[in-house]
C-alpha positions in Angstrom: 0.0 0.0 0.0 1.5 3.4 -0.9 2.3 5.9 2.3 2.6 9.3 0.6 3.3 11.7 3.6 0.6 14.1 4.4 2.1 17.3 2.4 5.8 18.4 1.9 4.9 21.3 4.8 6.9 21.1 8.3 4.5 20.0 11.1 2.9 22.6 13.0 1.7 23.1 16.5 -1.8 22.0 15.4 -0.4 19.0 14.3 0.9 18.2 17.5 -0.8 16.3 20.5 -2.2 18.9 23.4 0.3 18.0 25.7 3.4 18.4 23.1 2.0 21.2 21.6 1.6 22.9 25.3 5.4 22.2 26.1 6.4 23.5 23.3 4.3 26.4 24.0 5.3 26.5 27.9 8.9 26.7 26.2 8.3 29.3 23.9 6.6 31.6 26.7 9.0 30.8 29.4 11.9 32.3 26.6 10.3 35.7 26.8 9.6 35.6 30.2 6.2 36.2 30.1 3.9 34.8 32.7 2.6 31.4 32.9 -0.9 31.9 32.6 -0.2 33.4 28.8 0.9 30.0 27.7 -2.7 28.6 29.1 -4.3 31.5 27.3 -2.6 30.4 24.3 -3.4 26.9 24.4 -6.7 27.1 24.9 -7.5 28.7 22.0 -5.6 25.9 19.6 -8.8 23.6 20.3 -10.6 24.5 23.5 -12.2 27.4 22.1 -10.7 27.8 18.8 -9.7 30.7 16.6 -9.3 31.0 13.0 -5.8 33.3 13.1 -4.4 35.0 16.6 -5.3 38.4 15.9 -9.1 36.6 16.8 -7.4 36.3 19.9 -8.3 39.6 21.9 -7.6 38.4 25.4 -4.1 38.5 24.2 -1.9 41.8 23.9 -1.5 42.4 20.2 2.2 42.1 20.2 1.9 38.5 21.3 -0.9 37.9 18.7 1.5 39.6 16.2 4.7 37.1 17.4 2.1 34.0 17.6 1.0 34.6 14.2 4.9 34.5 13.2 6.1 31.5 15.8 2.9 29.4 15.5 0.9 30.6 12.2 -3.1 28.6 12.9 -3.6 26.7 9.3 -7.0 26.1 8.0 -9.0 24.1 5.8 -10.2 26.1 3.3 -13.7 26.0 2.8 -15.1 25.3 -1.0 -18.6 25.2 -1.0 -20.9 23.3 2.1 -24.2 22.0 0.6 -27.9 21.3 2.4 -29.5 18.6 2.2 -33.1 18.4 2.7 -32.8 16.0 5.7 -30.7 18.3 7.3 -27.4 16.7 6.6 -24.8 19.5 5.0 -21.3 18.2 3.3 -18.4 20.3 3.3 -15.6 20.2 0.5 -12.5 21.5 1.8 -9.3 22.6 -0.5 -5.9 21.3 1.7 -2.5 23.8 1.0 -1.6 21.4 -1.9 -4.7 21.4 -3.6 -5.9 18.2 -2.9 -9.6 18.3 -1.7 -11.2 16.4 0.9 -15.4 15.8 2.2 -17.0 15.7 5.7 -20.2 15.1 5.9 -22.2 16.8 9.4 -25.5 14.6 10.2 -27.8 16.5 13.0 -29.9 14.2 14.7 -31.5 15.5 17.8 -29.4 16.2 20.4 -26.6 14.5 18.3 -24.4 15.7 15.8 -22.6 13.3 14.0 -19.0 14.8 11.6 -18.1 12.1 9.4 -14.6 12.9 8.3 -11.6 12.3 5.8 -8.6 10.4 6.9 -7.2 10.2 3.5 -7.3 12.5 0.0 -9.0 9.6 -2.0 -9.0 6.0 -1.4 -6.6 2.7 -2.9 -8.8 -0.1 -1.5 -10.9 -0.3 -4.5 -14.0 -1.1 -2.7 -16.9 -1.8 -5.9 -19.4 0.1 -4.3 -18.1 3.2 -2.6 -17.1 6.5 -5.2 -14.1 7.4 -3.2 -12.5 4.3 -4.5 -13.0 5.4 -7.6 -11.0 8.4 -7.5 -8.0 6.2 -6.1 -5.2 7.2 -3.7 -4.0 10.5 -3.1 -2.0 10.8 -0.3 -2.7 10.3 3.6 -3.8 13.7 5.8 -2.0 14.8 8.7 -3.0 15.2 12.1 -4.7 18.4 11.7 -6.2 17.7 8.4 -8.0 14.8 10.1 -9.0 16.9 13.5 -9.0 20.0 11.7 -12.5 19.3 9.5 -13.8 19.4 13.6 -12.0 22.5 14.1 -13.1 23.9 10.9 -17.0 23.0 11.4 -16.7 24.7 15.3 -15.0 28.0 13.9 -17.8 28.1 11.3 -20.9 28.1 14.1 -19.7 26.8 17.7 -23.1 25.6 18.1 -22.1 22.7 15.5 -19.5 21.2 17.3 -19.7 17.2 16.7 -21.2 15.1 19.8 -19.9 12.0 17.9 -16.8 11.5 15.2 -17.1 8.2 12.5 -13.9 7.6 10.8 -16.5 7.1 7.9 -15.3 9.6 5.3 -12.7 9.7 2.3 -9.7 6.8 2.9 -9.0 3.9 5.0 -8.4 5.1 8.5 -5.7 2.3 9.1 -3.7 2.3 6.4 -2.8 6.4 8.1 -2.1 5.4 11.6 0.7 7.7 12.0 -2.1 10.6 11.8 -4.8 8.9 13.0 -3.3 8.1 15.8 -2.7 11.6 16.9 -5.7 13.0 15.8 -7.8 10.7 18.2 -5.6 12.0 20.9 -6.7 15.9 19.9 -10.3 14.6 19.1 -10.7 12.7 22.8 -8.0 14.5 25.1 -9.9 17.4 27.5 -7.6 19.4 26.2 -8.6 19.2 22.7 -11.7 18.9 21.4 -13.0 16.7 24.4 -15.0 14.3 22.5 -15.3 10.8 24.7 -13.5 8.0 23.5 -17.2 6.0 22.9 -18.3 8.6 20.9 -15.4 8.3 18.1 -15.6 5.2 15.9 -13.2 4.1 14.0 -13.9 2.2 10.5 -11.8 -0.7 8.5 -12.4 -2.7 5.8 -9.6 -4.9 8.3 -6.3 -3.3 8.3 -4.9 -5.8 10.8 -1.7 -4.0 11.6 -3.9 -0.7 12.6 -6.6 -3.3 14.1 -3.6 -4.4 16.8 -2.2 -1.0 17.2 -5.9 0.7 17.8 -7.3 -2.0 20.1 -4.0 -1.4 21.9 -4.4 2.0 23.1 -6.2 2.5 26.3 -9.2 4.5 25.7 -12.8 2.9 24.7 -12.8 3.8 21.0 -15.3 1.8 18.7 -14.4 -0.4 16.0 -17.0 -0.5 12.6 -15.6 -3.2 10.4 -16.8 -2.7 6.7 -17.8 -6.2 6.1 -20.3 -6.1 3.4 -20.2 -9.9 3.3 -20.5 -13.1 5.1 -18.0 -15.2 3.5 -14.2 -14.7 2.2 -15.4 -15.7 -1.7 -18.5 -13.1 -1.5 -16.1 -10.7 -0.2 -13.5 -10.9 -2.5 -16.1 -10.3 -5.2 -16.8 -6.9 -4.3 -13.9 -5.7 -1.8 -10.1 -6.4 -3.4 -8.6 -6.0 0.0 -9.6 -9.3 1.2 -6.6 -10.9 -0.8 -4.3 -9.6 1.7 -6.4 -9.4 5.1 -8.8 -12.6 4.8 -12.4 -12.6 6.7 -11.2 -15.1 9.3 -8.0 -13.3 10.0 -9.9 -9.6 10.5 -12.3 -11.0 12.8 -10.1 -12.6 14.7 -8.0 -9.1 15.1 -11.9 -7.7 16.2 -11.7 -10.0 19.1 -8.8 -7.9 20.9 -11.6 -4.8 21.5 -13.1 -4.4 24.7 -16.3 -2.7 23.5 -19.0 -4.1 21.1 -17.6 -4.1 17.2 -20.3 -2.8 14.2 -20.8 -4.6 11.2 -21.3 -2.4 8.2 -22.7 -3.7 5.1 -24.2 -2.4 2.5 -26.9 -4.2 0.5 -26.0 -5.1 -3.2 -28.9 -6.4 -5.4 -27.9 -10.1 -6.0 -24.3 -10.0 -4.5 -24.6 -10.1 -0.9 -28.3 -10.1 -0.2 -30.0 -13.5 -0.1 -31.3 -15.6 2.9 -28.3 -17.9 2.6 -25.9 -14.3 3.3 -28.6 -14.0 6.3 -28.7 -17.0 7.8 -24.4 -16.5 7.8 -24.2 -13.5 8.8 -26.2 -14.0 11.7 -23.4 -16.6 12.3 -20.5 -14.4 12.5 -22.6 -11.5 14.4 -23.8 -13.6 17.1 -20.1 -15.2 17.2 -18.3 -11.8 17.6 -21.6 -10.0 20.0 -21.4 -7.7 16.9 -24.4 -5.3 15.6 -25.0 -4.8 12.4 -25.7 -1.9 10.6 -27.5 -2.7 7.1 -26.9 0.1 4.5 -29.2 0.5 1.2 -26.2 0.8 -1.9 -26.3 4.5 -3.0 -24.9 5.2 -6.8 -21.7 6.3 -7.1 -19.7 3.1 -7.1 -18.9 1.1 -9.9 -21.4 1.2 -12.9 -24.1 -1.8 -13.2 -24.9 -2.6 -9.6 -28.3 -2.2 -8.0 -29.1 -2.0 -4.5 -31.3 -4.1 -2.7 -34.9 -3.4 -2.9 -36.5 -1.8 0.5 -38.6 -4.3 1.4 -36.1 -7.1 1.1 -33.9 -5.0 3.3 -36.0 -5.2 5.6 -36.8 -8.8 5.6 -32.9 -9.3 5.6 -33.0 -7.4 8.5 -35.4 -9.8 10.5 -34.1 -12.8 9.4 -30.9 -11.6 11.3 -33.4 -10.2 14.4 -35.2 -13.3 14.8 -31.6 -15.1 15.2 -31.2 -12.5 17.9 -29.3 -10.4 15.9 -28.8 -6.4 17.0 -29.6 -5.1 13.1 -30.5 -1.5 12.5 -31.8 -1.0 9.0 -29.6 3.0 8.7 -31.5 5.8 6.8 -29.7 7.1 3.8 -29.1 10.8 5.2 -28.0 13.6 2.3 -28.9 11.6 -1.0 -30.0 14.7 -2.5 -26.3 16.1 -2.1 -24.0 12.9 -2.7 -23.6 13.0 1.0 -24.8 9.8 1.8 -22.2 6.1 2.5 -19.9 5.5 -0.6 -20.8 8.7 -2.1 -17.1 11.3 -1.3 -15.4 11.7 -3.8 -14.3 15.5 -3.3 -15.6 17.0 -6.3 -14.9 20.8 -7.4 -14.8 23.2 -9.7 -17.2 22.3 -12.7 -18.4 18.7 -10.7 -20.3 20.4 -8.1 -23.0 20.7 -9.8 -25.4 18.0 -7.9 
């Protein structure tokens, strides 16, 4: 799998953990001798209570704001167009310094406010049914590309901040530990955007090597595998990664996390939908304690597929209940806008015109 480092830009101090990025900041403010509480001041407003550039900053003497803007300049997303859905769902398209553009997708639903965001400009996993595999790999995001769409969404109306993160955008969240890794530490850490561990979910078609390292850390994070099939041969029909991380092998790496796992799987017309894929994914969801979130194929995958019709998604769905399955038939949210699951594929310019 190709690695292509985030951008060719030096890290900066958004890209940094909250407790590296405040020594480096206690550092910086004990050099001038300034006093201690300045260095809080400061760090708060990296995440805490963001600003888009220090001069924003008006608890701060201007000359500070004037040397923080020169020390530590605060990079942004830039924001290309957001769209509305109907439903209530908006997308954002966001241009990164090198031009590459990424999607997150923000999905109000009561109280809850759900960002679904990019871990990767495009996608090499090839996955038949999902557009962003389409567009093929771009390059992995840094740490504040990743936490930054949450930054990004907060500085455009506080009263948006996410309740709940899914790992559910552009790329495969594994194959970027490096800046995944640090970006669930600014996502969950108090001292970043505070967002509990059991409200961020990770999701993998079954990178084992970033299965191991994530059910390794300490906090509660959840795990959504993107399973989409009962068996290794059904799989490999319609998700090339399986070659190299085989059904058997991912679920056994799913057995390492402490909290429940999610099955995702979207419902193909003919490929993965019969009583037979049922009756074995039952099987494998009851083995693992798993639920199982059943997702209606939306167009933007590969050409010639059809999705499952509505009402035999729904008798899937209690076939798989009446084996005391946990199966939640999901709701496509922000169709109208190419918002909804395997539908990124960070378009601009003369695309956006859905």
């Amino acid at each position: 799998m190709s690695n292509k480092s985030a951008n060719n830009l030096a890290p900066t101090i958004l890209d940094l953990t909250p407790d590296a990025a405040r020594e480096r900041l206690s550092t910086w403010v004990e050099g001038r001798k300034l006093p201690r509480f300045r260095g809080e001041q400061i760090h708060r407003r990296l995440w805490v209570q963001p600003v888009g550039a220090w001069s924003e900053a008006t608890e701060l003497p201007a000359a500070l704001r004037a040397e923080l803007e020169a020390e530590f300049p605060l990079r942004r997303l830039k924001e290309v167009v957001s769209e509305l859905s109907q439903d209530g769902t908006r997308k954002f398209l966001w241009r990164l310094d090198d031009g590459e553009a990424i999607e997150s997708v923000l999905i109000p639903s009561g109280s809850r406010r759900t960002l679904c965001i990019s871990s990767q400009a495009g996608c090499a996993l090839g996955c038949v049914f999902c557009a962003t595999g389409l567009m093929g790999f771009r390059r992995n995001l840094s740490p504040f590309e990743i936490a930054g769409q949450v930054r990004e969404v907060m500085l455009r109306d506080p009263a948006d901040k996410p309740s709940n993160i899914v790992f559910m955008g552009m790329g495969e969240p594994l194959l970027n530990w490096p800046g995944v890794d640090v970006a669930l530490t600014i996502l969950n850490n108090p001292e970043g955007l505070g967002i509990g561990a059991r409200h961020i979910t990770v999701s993998t078609v079954g990178i084992i090597p970033g299965m191991k390292k994530l059910a390794a850390r300490p906090e509660q994070f959840r795990l959504a595998i993107s399973l989409h099939a009962p068996t290794a041969e059904r799989r490999l029909a319609i998700m090339p990664i399986e070659k190299k991380y085989d059904l058997k092998a991912v679920l056994e790496a799913a057995a390492a996390f402490r909290k429940r796992i999610t099955f995702e799987y979207v419902m193909i017309g003919g490929k993965n939908d019969s009583d037979q894929d049922a009756d074995a994914l039952a099987a494998l969801a009851h083995k693992h304690g798993a639920l199982v979130n059943l997702l209606p194929l939306h167009p933007g995958g590969a050409p010639g597929l059809e999705p499952t019709p509505s009402n035999k998604i729904k008798n899937f769905a209690g076939r798989l209940q009446a084996r005391g399955v946990e199966a939640v038939v999901r709701r496509s949210r922000g169709l109208d806008i190419k918002a909804a699951c395997g539908q990124l594929a960070g378009q601009t310019g003369s695309d956006l015109t859905h």
